[in-house]
C-alpha positions as CSV (number, residue, x, y, z in Angstrom):
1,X,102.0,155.7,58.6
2,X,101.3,155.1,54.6
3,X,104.0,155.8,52.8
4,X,101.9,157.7,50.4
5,X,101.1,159.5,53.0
6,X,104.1,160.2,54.8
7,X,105.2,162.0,51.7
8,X,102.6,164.0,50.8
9,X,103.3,165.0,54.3
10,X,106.9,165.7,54.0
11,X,106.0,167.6,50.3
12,X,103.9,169.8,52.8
13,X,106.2,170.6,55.1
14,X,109.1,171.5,52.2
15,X,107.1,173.4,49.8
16,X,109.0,176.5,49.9
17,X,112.5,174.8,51.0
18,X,115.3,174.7,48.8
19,X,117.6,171.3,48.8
20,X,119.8,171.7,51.6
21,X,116.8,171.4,54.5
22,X,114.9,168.7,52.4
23,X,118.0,166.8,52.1
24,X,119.2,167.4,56.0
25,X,115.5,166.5,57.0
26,X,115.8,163.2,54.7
27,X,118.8,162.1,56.5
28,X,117.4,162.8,59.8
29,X,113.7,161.3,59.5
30,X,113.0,158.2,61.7
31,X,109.9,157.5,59.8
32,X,111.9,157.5,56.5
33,X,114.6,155.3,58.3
34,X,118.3,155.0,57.0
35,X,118.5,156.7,53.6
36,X,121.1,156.6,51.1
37,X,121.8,158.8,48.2
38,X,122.5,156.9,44.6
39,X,124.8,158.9,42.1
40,X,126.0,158.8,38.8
41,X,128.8,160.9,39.5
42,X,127.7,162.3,36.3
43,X,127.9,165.5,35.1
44,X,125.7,167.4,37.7
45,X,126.0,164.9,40.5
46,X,128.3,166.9,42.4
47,X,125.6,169.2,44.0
48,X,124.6,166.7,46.1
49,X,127.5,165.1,47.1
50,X,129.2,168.2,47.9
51,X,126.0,169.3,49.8
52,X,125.9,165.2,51.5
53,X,129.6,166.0,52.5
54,X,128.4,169.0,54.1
55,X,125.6,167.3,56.2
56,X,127.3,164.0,56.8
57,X,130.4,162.6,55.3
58,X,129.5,159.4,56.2
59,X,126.1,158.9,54.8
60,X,125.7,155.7,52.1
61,X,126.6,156.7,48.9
62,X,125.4,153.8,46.1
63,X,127.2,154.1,42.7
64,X,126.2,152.0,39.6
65,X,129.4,150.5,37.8
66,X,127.3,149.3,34.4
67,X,130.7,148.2,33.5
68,X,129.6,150.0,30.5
69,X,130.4,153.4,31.6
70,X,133.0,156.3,30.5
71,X,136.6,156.2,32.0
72,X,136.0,159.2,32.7
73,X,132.9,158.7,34.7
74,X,134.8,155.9,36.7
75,X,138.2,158.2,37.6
76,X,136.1,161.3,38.3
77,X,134.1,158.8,40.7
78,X,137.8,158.4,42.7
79,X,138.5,161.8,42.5
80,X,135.6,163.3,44.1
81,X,135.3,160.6,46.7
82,X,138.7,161.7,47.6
83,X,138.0,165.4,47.4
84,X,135.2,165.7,49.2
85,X,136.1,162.9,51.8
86,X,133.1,160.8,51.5
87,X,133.3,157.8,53.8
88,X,130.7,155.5,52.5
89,X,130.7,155.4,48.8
90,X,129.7,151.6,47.4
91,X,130.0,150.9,44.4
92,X,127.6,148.3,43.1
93,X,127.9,146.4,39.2
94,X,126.4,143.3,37.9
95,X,127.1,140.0,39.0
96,X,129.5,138.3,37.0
97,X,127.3,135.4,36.7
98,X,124.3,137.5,34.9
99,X,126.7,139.4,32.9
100,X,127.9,135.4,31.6
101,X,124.4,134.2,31.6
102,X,122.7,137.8,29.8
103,X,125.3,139.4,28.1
104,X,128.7,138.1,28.2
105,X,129.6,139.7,25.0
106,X,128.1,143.2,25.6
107,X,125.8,143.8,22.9
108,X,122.2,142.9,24.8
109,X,121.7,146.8,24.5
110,X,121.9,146.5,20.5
111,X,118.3,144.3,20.8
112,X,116.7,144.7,23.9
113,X,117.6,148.5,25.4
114,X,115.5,148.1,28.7
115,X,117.1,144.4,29.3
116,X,120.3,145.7,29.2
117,X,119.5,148.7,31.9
118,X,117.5,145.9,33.9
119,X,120.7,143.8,34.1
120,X,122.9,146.3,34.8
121,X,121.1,149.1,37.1
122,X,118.2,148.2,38.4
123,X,118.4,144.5,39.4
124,X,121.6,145.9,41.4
125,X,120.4,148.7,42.6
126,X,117.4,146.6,44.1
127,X,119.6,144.6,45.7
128,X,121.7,147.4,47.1
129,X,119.0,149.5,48.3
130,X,117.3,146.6,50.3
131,X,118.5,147.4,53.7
132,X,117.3,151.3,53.2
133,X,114.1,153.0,53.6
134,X,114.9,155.9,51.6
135,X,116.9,157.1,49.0
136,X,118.1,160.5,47.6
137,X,118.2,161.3,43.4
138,X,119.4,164.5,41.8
139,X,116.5,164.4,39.1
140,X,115.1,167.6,38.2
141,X,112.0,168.7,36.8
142,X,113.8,170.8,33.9
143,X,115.0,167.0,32.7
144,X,111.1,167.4,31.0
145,X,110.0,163.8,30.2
146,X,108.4,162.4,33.1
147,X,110.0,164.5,35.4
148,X,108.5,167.5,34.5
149,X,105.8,167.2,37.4
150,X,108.7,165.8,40.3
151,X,107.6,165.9,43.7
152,X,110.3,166.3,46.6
153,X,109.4,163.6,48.2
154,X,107.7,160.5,46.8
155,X,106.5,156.8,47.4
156,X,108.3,154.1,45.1
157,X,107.8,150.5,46.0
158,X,108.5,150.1,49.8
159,X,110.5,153.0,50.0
160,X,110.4,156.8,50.2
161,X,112.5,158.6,47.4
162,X,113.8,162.4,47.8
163,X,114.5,164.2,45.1
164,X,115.8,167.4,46.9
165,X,117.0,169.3,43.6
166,X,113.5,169.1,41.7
167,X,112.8,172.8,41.5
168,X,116.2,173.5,40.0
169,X,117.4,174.5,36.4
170,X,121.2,174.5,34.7
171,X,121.3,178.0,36.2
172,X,121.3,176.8,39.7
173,X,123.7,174.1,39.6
174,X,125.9,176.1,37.6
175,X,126.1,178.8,39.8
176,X,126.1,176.5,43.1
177,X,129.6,174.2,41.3
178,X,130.7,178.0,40.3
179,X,130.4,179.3,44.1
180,X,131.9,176.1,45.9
181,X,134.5,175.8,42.9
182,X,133.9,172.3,42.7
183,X,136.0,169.9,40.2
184,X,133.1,169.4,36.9
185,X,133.0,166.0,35.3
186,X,135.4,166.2,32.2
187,X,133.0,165.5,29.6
188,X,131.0,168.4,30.1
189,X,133.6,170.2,28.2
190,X,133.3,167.9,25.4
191,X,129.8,168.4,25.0
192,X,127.9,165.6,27.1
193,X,125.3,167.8,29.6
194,X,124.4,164.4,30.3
195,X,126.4,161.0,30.9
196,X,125.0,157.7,31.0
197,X,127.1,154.3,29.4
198,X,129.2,154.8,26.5
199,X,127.1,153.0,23.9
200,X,124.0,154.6,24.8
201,X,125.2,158.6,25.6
202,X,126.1,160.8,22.7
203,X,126.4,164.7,22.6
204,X,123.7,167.3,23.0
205,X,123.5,170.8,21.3
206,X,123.1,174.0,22.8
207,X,119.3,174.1,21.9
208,X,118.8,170.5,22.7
209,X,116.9,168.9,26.0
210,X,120.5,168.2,28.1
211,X,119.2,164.1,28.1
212,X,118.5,164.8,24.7
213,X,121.9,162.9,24.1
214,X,121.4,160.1,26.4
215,X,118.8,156.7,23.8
216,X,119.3,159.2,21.2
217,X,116.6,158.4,18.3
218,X,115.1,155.8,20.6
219,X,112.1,156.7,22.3
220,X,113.4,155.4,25.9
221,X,114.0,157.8,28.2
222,X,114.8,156.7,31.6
223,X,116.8,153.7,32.3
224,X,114.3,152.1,34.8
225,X,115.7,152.6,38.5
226,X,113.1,155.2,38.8
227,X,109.9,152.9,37.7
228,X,108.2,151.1,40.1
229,X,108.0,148.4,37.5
């Protein structure tokens, strides 16, 4: 089957599911094949990773190490592995030899912003993602931007993607970490609704877009993993 087709399809079948059956289904669907979910282990990441824990423990977890990320992001990443006993969780970086060859002394995202998130996420993530036919993001349609109009389930490339939280705001994570008392990213606290790498994620107000932090005063907006070019 067309994987345009296939999901339209599955969008079909899940238009009035919440995330937990679109997720469980995802995980399940021969057609998709072996599905992984990628994570930032940012600050609203652990929806789906509690929920994935709750499914199946063991399913592939793919984490981007930019090597340019928060401490915090990187020991909250070992904590929550550990807490919620996830048994897969890879954690994918640059090559040592591209980081030399690109970027050896960390400044490419000063110039050239997309080069810098091509380098370090989504040449990776490529690589990582080859032996799966699916894989799971936490984007939201809230996010605005060019996720304003996110479908569940959607064709990128080769590959299916699921985006089993698209219908939900800061309401319904918040109450769903709330219930399950989960452990919340420590910069939260500090102001940062959303976390990318250190020299690109600054605060967000109250009033602001939570990403409005994230390229701030630069008209980028997504890093590039979820282009198809």
């Amino acid at each position: 089957m067309p994987l345009k087709e296939l999901a339209d399809r599955r969008n079909l079948i899940h238009r009035r599911s919440d995330a937990q059956p679109v997720l469980a289904h995802a995980l399940s669907d021969p057609l998709i094949g072996k599905t992984a979910l990628v994570s930032s282990f940012g600050a609203e990441s652990i929806v789906l990773l509690h929920m994935i824990s709750l499914i199946d423990n063991s399913t592939p977890i793919i984490f981007l190490n930019t090597e340019m990320l928060f401490e915090q992001t990187l020991r909250y990443q070992r904590e929550v592995t550990d807490y919620l006993n996830l048994k897969d969780v890879r954690v994918v970086s640059p090559t040592r030899e591209s980081l030399i060859l690109h970027d050896v002394d960390n400044l490419l995202h000063q110039a050239f912003l997309n080069k810098c998130c091509d380098l370090r996420k989504t040449r990776p993530l490529e690589i990582a993602l080859q032996e799966f036919g699916g894989w799971i993001t936490g984007r939201k349609r809230y996010q605005n931007g060019q996720r304003a109009h996110l479908p569940l389930f959607e064709k990128q490339g080769g590959k299916i993607k699921i985006n089993p939280l698209a219908s939900w705001d800061t309401t319904s994570v918040n109450d769903y970490i709330t219930i399950n008392n989960l452990p919340r990213h420590p910069l939260v606290a500090q102001g940062f609704p959303s976390i990318g790498c250190r020299s690109c994620t600054t605060k967000a107000k109250e009033h602001e877009n939570p990403r409005a932090g994230r390229w701030r005063g630069k008209p980028k907006t997504e890093c590039g993993i979820h282009f198809d070019d």
